[in-house]
C-alpha positions in Angstrom: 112.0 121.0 -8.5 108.6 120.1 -6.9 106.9 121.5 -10.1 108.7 119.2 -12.5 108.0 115.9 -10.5 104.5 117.0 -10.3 104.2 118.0 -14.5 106.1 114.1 -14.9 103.3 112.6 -12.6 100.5 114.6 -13.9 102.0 113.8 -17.4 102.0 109.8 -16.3 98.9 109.7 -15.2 97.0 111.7 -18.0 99.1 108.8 -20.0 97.6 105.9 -18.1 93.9 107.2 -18.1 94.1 108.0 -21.7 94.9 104.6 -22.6 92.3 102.1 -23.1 92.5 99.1 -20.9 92.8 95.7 -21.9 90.3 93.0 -22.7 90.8 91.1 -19.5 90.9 94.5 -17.4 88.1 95.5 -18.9 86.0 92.3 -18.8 87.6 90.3 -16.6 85.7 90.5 -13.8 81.8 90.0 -15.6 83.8 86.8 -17.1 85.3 85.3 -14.1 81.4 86.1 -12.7 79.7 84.4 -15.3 82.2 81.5 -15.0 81.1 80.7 -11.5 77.6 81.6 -11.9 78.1 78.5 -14.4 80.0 76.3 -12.0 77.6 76.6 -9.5 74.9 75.8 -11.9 76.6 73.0 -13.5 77.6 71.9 -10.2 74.0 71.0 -9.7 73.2 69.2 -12.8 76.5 66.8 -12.9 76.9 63.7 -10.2 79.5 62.1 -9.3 80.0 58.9 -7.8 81.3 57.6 -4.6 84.3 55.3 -4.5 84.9 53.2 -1.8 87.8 51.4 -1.5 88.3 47.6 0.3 90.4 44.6 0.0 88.9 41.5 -1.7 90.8 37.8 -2.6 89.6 35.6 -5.2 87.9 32.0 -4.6 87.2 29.4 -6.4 82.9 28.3 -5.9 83.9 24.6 -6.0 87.1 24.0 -4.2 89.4 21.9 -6.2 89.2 18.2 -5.6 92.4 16.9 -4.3 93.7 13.7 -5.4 95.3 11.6 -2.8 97.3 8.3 -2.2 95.6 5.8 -0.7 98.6 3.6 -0.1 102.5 4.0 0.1 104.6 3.0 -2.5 106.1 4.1 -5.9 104.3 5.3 -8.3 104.6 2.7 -11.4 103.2 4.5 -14.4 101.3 7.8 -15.4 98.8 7.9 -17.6 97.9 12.0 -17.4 100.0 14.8 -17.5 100.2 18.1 -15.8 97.7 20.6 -17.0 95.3 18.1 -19.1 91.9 17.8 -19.0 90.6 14.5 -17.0 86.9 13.2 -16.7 85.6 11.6 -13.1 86.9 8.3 -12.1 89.7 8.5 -15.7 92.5 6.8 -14.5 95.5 8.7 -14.0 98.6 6.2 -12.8 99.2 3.0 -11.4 100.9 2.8 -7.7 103.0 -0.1 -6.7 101.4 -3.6 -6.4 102.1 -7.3 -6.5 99.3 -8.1 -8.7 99.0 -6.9 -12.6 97.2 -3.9 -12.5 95.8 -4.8 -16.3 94.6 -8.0 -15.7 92.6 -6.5 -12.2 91.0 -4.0 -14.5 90.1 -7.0 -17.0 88.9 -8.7 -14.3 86.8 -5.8 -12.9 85.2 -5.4 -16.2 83.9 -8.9 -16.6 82.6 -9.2 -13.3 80.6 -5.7 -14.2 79.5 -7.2 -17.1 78.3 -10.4 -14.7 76.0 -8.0 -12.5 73.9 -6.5 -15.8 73.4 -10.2 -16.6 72.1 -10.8 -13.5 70.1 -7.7 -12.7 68.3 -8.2 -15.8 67.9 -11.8 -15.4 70.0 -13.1 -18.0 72.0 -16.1 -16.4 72.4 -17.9 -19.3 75.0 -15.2 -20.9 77.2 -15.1 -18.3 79.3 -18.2 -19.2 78.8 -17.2 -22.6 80.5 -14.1 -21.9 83.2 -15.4 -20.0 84.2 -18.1 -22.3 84.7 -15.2 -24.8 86.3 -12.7 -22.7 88.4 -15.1 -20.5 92.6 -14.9 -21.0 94.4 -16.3 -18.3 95.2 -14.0 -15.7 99.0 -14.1 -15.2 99.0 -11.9 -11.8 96.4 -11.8 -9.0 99.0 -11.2 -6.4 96.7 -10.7 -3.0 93.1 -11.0 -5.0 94.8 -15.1 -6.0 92.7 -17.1 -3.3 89.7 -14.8 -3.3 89.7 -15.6 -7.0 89.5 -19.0 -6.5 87.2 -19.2 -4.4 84.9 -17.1 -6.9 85.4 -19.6 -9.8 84.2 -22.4 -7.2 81.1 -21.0 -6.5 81.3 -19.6 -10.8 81.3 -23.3 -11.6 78.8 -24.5 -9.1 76.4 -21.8 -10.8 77.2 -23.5 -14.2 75.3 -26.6 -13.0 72.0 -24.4 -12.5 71.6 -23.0 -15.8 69.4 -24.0 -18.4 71.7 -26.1 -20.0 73.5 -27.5 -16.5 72.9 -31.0 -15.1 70.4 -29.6 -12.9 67.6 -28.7 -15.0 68.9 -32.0 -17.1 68.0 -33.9 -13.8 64.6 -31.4 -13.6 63.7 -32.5 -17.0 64.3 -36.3 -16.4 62.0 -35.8 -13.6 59.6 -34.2 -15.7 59.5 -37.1 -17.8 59.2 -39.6 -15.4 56.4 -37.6 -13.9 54.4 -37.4 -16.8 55.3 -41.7 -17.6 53.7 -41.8 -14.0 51.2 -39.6 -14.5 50.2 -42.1 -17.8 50.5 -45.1 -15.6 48.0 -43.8 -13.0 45.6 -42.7 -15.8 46.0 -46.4 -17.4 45.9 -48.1 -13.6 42.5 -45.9 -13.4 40.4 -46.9 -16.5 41.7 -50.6 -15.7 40.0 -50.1 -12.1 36.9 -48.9 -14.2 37.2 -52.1 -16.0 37.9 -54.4 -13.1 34.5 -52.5 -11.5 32.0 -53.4 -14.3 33.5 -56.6 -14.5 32.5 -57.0 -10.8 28.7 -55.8 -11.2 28.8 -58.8 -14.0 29.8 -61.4 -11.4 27.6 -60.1 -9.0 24.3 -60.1 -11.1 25.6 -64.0 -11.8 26.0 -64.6 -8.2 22.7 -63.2 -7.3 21.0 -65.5 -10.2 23.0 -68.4 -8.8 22.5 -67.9 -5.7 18.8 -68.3 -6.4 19.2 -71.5 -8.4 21.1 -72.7 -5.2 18.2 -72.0 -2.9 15.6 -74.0 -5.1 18.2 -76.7 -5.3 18.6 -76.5 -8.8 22.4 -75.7 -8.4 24.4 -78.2 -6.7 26.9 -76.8 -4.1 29.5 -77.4 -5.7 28.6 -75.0 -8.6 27.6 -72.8 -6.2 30.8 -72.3 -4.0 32.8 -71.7 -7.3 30.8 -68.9 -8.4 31.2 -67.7 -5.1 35.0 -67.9 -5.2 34.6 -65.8 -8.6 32.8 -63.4 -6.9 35.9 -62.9 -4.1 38.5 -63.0 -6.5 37.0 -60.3 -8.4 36.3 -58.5 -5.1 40.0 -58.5 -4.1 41.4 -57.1 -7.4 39.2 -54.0 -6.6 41.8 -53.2 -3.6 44.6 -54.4 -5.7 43.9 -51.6 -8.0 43.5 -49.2 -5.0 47.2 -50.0 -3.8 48.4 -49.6 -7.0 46.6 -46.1 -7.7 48.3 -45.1 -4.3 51.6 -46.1 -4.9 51.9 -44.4 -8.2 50.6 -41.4 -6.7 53.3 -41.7 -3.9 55.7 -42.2 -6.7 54.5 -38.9 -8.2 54.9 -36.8 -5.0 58.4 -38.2 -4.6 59.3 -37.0 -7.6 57.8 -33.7 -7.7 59.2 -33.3 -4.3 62.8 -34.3 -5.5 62.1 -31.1 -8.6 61.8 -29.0 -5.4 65.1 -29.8 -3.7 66.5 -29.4 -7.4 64.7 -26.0 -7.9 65.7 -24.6 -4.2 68.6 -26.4 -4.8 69.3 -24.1 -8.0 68.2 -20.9 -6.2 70.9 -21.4 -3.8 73.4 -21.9 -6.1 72.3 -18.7 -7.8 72.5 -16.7 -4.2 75.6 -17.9 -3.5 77.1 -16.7 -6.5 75.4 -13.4 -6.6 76.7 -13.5 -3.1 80.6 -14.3 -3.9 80.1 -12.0 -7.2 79.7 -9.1 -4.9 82.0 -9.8 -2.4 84.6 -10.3 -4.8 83.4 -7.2 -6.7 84.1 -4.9 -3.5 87.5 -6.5 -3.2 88.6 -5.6 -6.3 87.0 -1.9 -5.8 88.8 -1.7 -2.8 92.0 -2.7 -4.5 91.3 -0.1 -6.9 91.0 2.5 -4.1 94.3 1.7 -3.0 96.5 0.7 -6.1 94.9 2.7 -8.7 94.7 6.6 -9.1 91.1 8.0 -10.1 90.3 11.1 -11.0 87.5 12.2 -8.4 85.8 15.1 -10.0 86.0 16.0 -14.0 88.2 18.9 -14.9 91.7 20.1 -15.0 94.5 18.1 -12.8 97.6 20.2 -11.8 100.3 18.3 -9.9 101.3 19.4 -6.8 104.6 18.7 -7.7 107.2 17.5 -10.8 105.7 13.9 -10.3 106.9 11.1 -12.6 107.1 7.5 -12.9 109.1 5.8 -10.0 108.4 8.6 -6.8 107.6 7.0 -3.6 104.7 8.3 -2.3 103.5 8.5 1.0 100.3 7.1 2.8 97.7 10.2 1.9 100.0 12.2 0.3 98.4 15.1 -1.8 99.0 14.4 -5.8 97.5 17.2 -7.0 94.2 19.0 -7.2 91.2 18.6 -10.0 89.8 22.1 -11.1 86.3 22.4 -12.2 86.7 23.7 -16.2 83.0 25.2 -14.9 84.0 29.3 -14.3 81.9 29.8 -10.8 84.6 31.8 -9.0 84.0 35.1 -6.9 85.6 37.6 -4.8 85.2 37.7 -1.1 85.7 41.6 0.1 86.0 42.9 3.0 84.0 45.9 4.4 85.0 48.3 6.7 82.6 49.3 9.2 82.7 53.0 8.0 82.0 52.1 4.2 79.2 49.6 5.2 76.3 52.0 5.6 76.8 53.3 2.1 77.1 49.7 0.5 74.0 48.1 -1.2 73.9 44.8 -2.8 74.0 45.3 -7.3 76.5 47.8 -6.7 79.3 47.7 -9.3 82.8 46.9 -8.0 85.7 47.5 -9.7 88.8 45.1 -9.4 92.5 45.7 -9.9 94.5 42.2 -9.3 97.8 43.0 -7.5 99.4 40.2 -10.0 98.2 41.9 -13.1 99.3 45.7 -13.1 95.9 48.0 -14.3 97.9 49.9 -16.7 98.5 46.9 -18.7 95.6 44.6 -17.8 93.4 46.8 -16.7 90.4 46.2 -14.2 87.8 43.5 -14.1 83.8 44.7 -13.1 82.2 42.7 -10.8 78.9 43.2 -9.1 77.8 42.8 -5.8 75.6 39.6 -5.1 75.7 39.1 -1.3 76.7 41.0 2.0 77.2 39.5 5.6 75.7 41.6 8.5 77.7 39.7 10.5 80.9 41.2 11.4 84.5 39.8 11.5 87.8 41.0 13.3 88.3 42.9 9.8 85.1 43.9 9.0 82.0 42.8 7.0 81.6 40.1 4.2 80.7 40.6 0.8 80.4 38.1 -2.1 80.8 39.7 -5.9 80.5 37.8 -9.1 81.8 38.3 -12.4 78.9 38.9 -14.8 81.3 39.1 -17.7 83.8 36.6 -16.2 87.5 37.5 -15.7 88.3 39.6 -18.4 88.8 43.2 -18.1 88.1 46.2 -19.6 91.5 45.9 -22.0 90.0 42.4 -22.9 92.4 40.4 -21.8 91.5 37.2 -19.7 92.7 36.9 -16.1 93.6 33.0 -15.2 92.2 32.2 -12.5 94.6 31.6 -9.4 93.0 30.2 -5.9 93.4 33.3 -2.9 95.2 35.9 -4.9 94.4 39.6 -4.1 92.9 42.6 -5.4 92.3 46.3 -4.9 88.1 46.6 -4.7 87.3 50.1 -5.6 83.1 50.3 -5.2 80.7 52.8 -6.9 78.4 53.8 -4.9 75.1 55.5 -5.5 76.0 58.9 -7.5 75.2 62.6 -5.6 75.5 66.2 -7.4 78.6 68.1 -7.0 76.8 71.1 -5.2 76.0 68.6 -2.7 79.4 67.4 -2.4 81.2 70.9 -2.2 78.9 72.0 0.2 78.9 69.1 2.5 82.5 69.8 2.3 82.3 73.8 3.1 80.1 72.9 6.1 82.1 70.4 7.4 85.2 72.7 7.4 82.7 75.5 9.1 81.9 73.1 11.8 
């Protein structure tokens, strides 16, 4: 019995080594050698990135302008809707007033219109302009007595233009100046006369005067040559009181164009002064009755708004949102990935609100870092060189504060260096 098991094994084995091995057997080993010896070697050649994950939330770089009530009441008419597109100070709606929001805006325009006349001198257009722009205005409500007083001083300017009463009375004074002026000119050459006239007498007084003195001219003559000599004398001063009552005239007169002229200037004040007083009332009624758009850009209600709400005292309308794409993501560092964090570094962003399978991821960049640290960690600032679109092409819209998943590529290292760092770490 032992003999046969030992021929079956003996026959078995003779069997096995007389079979030539397999491929695998045969090689396996060199191969699975070679394979590593190629790992390792690639292992060296090929780096890999580090990815560092953090938390980031999307902001807007100019906040949204908010538009607010300046005054309670209803709302009385809408001129935007939701979503549109609105350029600064459009006007958006009309809140509840007692005066006709139409006819204030008129008004406002005209009285702009009145201040480029002025600024560039131009006085003389402004009732020109009014008497062609003027309708009556049916509805001051609360602006009615400011008005009016406005339109007195208005109408007390009309007498200072060029063709107002004033300068009318300014160029009757002008004349009479210049009649005076004549007058003096005439009451001077007649003194010139009245002089030579005197030297005559006075050459025949001398000569008679000698005749009298050799008795060849009786007294008689004599005394009336001298009484032609005194009358001629007392024209002289005559003439002089003349002379200085025209010129007395003259001053009167040119001191009366004064009054008229400061007279005129004050006129002109006062209305530039009541102009602009009347112009900020009506701005301030603005601020209070109509609804301006603050900033240009895109208005979204705050709410389903429409004609006939109350609204309170600084109650939020809704919010202007620059068309301008400036936002950013703020991320948050943790104080274990912030050594191996450098500013240019690409960042990769998944938005919780858009899955990545669909939408897929946006790149970003890192522009800033904060060495200061908060309660959650350090502060970065990425941008979006390539703006919100990701890698599928598809465009994110941009929503104020919603979050993403921040998965950062750091600066790449081999893979030998990696597995070892890895081997050592488990040794230690």
């Amino acid at each position: 019995m032992p003999t046969e098991i030992n021929n079956i094994r003996s026959e078995n084995y003779r069997d096995f080594i007389g079979t030539q091995p397999l491929f695998l057997v045969r090689w396996g080993g060199l191969i699975f050698l070679i394979i590593f010896i190629s790992l390792c070697i690639s292992s060296y050649f090929i780096k890999t990135p580090d990815i560092l994950f953090a938390k980031a939330i999307l902001k807007s770089g100019s906040a949204p302008n908010p538009l607010i009530s300046k005054q309670e009441g209803r709302i009385v008419k809408l001129l935007v809707d939701d979503n549109q597109k609105v350029q600064i100070d459009e006007i958006i709606g009309y809140m509840e007033s007692t005066s006709n929001h139409n006819d204030i805006l008129r008004l406002s325009a005209i009285l702009d219109t009145f201040q480029f006349y002025i600024e560039k001198k131009m006085f003389d257009s402004i009732p020109i302009f009014w008497n062609f722009s003027e309708k009556p205005f049916s509805k001051l409500g609360e602006l009615q007595q400011h008005h009016q007083n406005f339109m007195h001083s208005y109408y007390s300017f009309i007498d200072c233009l060029s063709n107002g009463i004033l300068f009318s009375k300014i160029e009757l004074l002008k004349k009479d100046l210049q009649n005076t002026t004549f007058l003096l000119d005439a009451i001077l050459e007649q003194k010139g006369l009245h002089l030579e006239e005197l030297n005559l007498v006075k050459e025949n007084f001398e000569v008679h005067d000698t005749l009298h003195s050799e008795s060849i001219l009786s007294s008689i003559d004599y005394r009336g040559q001298q009484s032609l000599l005194i009358n001629k004398k007392m024209s002289i001063p005559q003439m002089n009181v003349a002379i200085l009552s025209n010129r007395i005239q003259q001053d009167a007169i040119k001191k009366e164009m004064v009054n008229i002229y400061d007279q005129i200037n004050k006129l002109r004040i006062d209305f530039i002064e009541s102009l602009n007083t009347y112009r900020n009332l009506i701005e301030d009624w603005k601020k209070k009755y109509i609804l301006t758009a603050p900033s240009s850009g895109v208005l979204k209600f705050s709410d389903f708004f429409e004609e006939g709400r109350f609204m309170s005292h600084k109650q939020i309308i809704g919010y202007i949102f620059s068309e301008i794409d400036t936002c950013y993501a703020q991320m948050t560092i943790s104080q274990r990935s912030f050594g191996k964090i450098k500013v240019g570094q690409k960042v990769l962003l998944k938005f919780a609100s858009y899955p990545n399978q669909e939408f897929g991821y946006v790149s970003g960049k890192i522009e800033m870092i904060k060495n200061i640290t908060t309660d959650s960690g350090f502060l970065s600032l990425v941008s979006f060189p390539k703006g919100l679109v990701t890698n599928y092409g598809k465009k994110i819209i941009f929503v104020e504060g919603i979050s993403a998943d921040a998965e950062i590529i750091t600066e790449s290292n081999r893979l030998s260096d990696r597995l070892w760092g890895k081997i050592r770490a488990k040794l230690n």
